[in-house]
BAZAVO-499071 format. One line per field, with one value per residue: residue number from 1; x, z, y of N, C-alpha, C in turn. Coordinates in pm, whole numbers, plus 50000, padded with zeros to 5 digits. Each point is the difference from the previous one (the first is absolute). Layout:
num: c(NUM;...)
n.x: c(X;...)
n.z: c(Z;...)
n.y: c(Y;...)
ca.x: c(X;...)
ca.z: c(Z;...)
ca.y: c(Y;...)
c.x: c(X;...)
c.z: c(Z;...)
c.y: c(Y;...)
***
This chain:
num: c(1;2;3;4;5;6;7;8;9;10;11;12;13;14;15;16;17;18;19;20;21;22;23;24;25;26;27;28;29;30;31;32;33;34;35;36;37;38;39;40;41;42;43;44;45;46;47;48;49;50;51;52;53;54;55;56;57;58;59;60;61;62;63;64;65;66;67;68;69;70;71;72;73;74;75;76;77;78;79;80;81;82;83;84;85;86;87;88;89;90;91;92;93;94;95;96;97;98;99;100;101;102;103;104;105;106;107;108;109;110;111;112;113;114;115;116;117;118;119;120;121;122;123;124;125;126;127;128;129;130;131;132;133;134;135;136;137;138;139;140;141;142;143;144;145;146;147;148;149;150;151;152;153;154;155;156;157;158;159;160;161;162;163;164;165;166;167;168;169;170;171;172;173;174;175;176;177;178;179;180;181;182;183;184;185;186;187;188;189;190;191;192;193;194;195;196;197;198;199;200;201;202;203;204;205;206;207;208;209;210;211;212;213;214;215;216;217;218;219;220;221;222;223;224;225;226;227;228;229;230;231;232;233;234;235;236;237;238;239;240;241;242;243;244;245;246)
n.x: c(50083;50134;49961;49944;49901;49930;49929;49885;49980;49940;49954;49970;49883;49960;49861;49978;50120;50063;50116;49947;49887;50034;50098;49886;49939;50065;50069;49888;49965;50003;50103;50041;49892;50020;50001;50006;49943;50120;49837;49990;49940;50062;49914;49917;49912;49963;49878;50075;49994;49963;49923;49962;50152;50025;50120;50078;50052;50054;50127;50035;50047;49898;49954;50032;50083;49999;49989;50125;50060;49956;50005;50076;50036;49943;50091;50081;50025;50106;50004;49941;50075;50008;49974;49885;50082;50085;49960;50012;50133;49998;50010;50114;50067;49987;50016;50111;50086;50041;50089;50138;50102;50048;49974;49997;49907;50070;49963;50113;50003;49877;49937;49947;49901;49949;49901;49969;50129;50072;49994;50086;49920;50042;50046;49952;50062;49949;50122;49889;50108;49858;50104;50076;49957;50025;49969;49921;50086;50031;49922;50013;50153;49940;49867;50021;50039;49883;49911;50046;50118;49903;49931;50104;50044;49898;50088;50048;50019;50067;49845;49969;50000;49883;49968;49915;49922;50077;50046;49912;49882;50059;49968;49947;49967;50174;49896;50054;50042;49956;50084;50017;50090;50108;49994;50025;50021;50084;49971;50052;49886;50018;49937;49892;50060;50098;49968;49948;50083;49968;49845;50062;50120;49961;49898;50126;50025;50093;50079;49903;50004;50142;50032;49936;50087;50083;50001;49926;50008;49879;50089;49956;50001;49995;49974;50130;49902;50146;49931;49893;49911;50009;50033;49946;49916;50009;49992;49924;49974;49919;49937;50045;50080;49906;49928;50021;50051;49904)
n.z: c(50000;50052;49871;50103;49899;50006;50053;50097;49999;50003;49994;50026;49935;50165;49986;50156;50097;49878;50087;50143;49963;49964;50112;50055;49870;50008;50140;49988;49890;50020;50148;50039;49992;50060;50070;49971;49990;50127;50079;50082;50075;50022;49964;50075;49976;50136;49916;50066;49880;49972;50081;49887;50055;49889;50004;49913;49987;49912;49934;49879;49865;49918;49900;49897;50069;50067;49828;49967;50101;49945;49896;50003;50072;49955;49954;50086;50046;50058;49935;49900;50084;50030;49919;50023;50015;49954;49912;50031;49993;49874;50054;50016;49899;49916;50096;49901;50077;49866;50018;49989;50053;50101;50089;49933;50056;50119;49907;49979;50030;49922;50041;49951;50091;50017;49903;50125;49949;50145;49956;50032;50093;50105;49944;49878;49888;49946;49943;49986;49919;50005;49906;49967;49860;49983;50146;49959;49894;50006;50053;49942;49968;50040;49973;49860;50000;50016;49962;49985;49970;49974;49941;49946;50039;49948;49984;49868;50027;49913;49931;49923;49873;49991;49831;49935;49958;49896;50009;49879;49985;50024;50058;49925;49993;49989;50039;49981;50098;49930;50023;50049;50023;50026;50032;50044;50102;50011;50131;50057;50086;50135;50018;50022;50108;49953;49931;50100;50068;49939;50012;50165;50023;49886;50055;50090;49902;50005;50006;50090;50044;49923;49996;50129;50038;49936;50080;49932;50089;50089;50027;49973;50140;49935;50094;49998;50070;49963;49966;50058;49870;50045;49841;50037;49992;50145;49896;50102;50040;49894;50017;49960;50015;50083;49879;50043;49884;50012)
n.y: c(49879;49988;49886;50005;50058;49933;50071;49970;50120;49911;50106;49914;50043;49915;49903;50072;50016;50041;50108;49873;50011;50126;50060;49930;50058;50157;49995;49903;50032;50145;49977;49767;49997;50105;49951;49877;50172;49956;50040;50146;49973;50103;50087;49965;50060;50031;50077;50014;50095;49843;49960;50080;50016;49917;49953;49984;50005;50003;49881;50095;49926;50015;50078;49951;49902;50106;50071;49895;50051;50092;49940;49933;50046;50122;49943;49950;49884;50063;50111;49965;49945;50112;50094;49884;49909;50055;49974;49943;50024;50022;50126;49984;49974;50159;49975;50045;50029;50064;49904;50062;49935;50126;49971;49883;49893;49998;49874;49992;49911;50068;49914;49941;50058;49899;49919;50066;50018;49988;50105;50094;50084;50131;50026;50055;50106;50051;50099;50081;50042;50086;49953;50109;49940;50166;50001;49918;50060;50143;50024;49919;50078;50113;49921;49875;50064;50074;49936;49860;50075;50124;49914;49929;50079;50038;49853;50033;49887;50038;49925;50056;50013;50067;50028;50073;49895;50019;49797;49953;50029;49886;49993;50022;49864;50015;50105;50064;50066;50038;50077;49885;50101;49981;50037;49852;49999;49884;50011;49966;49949;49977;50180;50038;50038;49860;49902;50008;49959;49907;50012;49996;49947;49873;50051;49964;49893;50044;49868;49965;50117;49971;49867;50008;50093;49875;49921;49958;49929;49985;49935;49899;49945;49847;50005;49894;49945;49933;49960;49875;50041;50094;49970;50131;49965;50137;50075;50053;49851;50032;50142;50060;50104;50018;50017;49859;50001;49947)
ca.x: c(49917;50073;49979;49845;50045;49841;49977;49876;49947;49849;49922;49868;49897;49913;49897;50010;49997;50037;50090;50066;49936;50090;50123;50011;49957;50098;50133;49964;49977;50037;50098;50072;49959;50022;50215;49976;50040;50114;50003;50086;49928;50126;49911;49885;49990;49901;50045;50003;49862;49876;49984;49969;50046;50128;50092;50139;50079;49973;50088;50045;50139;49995;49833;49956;49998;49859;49883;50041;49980;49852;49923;50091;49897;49857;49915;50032;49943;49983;49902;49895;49982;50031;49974;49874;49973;50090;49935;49812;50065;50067;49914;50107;50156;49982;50058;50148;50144;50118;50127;50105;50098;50134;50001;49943;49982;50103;49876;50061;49935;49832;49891;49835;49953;49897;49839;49967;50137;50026;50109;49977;49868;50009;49887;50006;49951;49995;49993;49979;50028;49998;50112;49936;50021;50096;50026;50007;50126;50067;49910;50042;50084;50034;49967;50148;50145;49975;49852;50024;50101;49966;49907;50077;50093;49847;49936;49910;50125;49923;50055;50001;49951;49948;49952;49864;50033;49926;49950;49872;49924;50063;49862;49885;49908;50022;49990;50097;49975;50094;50039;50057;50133;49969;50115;49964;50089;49962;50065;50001;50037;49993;49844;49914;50035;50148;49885;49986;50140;50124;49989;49905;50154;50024;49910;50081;50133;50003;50028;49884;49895;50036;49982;49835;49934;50015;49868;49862;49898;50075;50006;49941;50060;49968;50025;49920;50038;49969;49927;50111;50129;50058;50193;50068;49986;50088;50091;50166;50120;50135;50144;50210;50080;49903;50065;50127;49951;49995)
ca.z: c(50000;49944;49907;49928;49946;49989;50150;50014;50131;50020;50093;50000;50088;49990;50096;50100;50033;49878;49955;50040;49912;49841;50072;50017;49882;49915;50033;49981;49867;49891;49971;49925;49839;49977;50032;49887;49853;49984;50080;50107;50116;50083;50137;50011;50126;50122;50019;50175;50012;49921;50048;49865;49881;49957;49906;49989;49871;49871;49934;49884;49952;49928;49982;49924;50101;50067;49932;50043;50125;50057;49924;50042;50131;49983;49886;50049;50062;50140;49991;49970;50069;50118;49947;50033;50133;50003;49925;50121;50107;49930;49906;49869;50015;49929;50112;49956;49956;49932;50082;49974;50087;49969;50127;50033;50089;50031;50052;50014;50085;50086;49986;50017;50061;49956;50109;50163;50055;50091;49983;50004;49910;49941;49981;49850;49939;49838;50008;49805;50020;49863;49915;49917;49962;49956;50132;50059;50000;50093;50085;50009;50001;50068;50135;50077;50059;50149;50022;50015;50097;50130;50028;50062;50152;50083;50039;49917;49890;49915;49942;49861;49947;49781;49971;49910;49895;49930;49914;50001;50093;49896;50039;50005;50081;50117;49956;50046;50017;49866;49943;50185;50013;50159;50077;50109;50070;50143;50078;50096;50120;50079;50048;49989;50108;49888;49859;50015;50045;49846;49902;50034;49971;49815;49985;50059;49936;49896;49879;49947;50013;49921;49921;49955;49897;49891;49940;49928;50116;50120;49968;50095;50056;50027;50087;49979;50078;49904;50035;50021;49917;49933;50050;50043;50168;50104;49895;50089;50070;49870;49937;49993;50104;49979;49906;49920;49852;49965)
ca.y: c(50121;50153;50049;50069;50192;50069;49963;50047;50087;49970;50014;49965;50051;49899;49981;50007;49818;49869;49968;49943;49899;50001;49921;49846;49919;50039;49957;49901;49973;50028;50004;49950;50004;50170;50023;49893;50045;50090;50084;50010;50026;50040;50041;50032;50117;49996;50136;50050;50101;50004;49844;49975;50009;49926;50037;49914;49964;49854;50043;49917;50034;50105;50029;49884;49917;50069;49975;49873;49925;50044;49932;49845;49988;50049;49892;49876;49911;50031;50079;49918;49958;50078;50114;50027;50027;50089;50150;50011;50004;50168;50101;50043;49920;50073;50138;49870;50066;49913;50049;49951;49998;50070;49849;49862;49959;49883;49867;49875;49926;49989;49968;50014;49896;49880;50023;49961;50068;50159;50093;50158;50060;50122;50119;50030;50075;50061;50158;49999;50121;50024;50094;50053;49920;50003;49989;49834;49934;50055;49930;49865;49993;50069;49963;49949;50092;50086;50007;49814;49945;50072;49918;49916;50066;50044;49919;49954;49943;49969;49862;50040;50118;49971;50088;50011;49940;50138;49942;49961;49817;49943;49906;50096;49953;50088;50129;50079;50107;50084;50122;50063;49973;49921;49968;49919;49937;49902;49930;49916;50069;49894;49978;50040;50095;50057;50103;50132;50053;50038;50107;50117;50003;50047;50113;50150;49997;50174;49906;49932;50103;50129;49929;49988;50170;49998;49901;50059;50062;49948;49860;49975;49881;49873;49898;49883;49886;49856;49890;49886;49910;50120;49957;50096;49934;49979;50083;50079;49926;49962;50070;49992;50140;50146;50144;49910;49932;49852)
c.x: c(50086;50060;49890;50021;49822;49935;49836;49969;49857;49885;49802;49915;49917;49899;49957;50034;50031;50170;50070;49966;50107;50089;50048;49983;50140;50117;49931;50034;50110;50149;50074;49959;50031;50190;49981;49981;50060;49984;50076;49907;50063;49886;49824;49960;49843;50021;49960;49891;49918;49952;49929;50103;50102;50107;50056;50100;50044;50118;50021;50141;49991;49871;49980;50008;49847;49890;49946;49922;49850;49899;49991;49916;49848;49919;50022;49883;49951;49926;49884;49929;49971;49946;49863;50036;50112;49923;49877;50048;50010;49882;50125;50120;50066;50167;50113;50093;50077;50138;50110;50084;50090;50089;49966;50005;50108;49967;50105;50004;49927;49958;49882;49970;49927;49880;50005;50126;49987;50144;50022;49964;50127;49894;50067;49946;50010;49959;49960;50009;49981;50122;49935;50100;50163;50134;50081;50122;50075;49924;50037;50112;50020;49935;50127;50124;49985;49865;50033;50066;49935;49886;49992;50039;49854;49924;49891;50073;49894;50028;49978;49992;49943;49984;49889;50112;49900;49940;49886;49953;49982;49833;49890;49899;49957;50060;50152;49998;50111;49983;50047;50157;50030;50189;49987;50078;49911;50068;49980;50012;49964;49844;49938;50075;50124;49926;49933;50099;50091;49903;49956;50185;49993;49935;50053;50123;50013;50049;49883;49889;50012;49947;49854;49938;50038;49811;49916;49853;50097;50003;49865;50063;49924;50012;49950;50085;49975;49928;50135;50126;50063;50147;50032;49987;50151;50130;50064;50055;50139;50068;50104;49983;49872;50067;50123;49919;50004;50078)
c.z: c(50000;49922;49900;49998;50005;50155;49956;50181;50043;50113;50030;50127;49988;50041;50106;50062;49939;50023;50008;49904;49877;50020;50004;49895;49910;50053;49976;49852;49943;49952;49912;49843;49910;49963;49903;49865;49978;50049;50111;50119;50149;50131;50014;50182;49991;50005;50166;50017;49902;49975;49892;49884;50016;49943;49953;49886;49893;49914;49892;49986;49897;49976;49905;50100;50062;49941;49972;50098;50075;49922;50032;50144;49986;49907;50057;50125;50127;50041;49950;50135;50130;49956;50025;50232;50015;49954;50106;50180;49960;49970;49899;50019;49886;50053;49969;49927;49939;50060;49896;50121;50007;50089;50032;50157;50007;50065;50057;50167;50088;49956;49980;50114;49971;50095;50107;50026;50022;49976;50055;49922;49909;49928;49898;50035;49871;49986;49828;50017;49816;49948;49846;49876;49943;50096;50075;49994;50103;50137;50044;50057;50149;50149;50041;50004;50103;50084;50060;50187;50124;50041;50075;50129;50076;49993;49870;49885;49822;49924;49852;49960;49877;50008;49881;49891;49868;49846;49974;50111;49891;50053;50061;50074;50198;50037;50121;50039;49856;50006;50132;50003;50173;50111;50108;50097;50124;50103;50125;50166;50100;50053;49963;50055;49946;49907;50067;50033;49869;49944;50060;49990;49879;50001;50034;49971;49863;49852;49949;49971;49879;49819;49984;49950;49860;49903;49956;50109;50145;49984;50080;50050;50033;50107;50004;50026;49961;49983;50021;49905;49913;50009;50031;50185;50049;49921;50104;50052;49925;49996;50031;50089;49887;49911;49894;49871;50036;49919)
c.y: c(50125;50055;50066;50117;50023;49948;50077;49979;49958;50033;49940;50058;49887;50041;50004;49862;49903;49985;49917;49853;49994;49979;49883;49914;50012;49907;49837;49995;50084;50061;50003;49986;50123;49926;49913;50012;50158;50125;50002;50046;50063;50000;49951;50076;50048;50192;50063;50096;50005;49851;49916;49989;49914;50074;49901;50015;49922;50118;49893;50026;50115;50055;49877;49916;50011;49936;49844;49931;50055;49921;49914;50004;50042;49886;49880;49945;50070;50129;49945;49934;50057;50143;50065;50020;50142;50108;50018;50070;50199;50084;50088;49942;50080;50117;49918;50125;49880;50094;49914;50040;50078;49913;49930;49974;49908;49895;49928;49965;49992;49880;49980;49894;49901;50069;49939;50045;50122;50057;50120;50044;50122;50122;50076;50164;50015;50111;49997;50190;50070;50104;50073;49876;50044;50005;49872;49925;50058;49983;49877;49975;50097;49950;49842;50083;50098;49936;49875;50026;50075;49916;49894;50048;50012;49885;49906;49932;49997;49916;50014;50166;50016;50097;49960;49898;50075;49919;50022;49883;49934;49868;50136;49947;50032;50122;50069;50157;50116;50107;50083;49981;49943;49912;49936;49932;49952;50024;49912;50017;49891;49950;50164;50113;50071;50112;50158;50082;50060;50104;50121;50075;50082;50131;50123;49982;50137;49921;49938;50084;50074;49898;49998;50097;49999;49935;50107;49947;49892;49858;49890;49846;49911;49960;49857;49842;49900;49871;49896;49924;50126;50015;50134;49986;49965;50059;50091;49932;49956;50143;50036;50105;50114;50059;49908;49988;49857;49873)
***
């Protein structure tokens, strides 16, 4: 998976009360069949302030790969099989940033857990910071060289970075958010209490304060807690020295 260059941001708004139902059907079914045609599944996540919403992630090797491998599954056995009780779980699955990587996620030796396996939990954010499109490169570059390492020191190791993949949707069937430019980073924190600490810190940092007056509005933050078989699950116990490149 780190070799993948196309990543999708997935946000689902469910049914009142459905998320734990889709949870349990998704890490059951639809994993390994997703990875089996060369997808990459890094994260799935439990949104902290919004008890209706899923997230997760899903990575290819390229946009054709993508278009490939979304067929290959949307037309195959296992959706067929599962799509009436999944789709009955959603009022939209529509809310999907295409991302390419300025920093890959550093997987190597997570795991995925198996079903009924206990792991550290940890606790996820996802910063989606809108850039003006002609912006995003330097943007990109300026939050890893001043914006990464002060983050890191306030307690927030980060585990990737994208930016707006500016391809076509190369599978139309599934609709994408377009014409939004976008800058994203994860990171990683021990509990609920770390996570407020680092951003009430980042908020009176003059390095982090000065980068966000670059954006084209205020960024907004994910908070979000991995389900059980989420190979990003327990991702701060893995990182290196705060603010280290991976």
């Amino acid at each position: 998976m780190s070799a993948h260059a196309v990543f999708e941001l997935r946000q689902y708004t469910l049914r009142p009360g459905q998320r734990e139902r889709l949870v349990e059907l998704f890490e059951r079914e639809f994993i390994e069949p997703q990875e089996a045609l060369g997808m990459g599944l890094p994260g799935q996540f439990r949104d902290l302030d919004d008890p209706d919403r899923f997230v997760w992630l899903r990575s290819f090797p390229d946009m054709p790969a993508r278009a490939a491998a979304l067929a290959a599954f949307y037309d195959g056995p296992v959706w067929r099989g599962h799509r009436e009780a999944a789709n009955a779980t959603m009022l939209d699955s529509d809310d999907v940033l295409l991302l390419r990587p300025t920093q890959p996620f550093a997987l190597e030796g997570m795991t995925r857990p198996g079903l009924g396996e206990r792991a550290p939990a940890g606790l996820l954010s996802a910063t989606v910071c809108p850039v003006p499109p002609s912006d995003a490169a330097p943007l990109a570059r300026s939050f890893d060289m001043q914006v990464r390492p002060v983050l890191g020191r306030l307690g927030a190791p980060v585990l990737g970075q994208f930016v707006t993949e500016p391809a076509r949707n190369t599978f139309p069937r599934l609709p994408v958010r377009e014409g939004e430019s976008v800058f994203v980073w994860f990171a990683a924190f021990a509990d609920a209490r770390a996570q407020a600490r680092h951003r009430a810190a980042a908020a009176a940092d003059p390095i982090v304060d000065a980068w966000v007056h670059r954006l084209e509005a205020l960024p907004e933050t994910l908070r979000l807690a991995p389900t059980p078989r989420s190979l990003l699950r327990g991702a701060s116990s893995l990182m290196t020295t705060p603010g280290e490149h991976a």
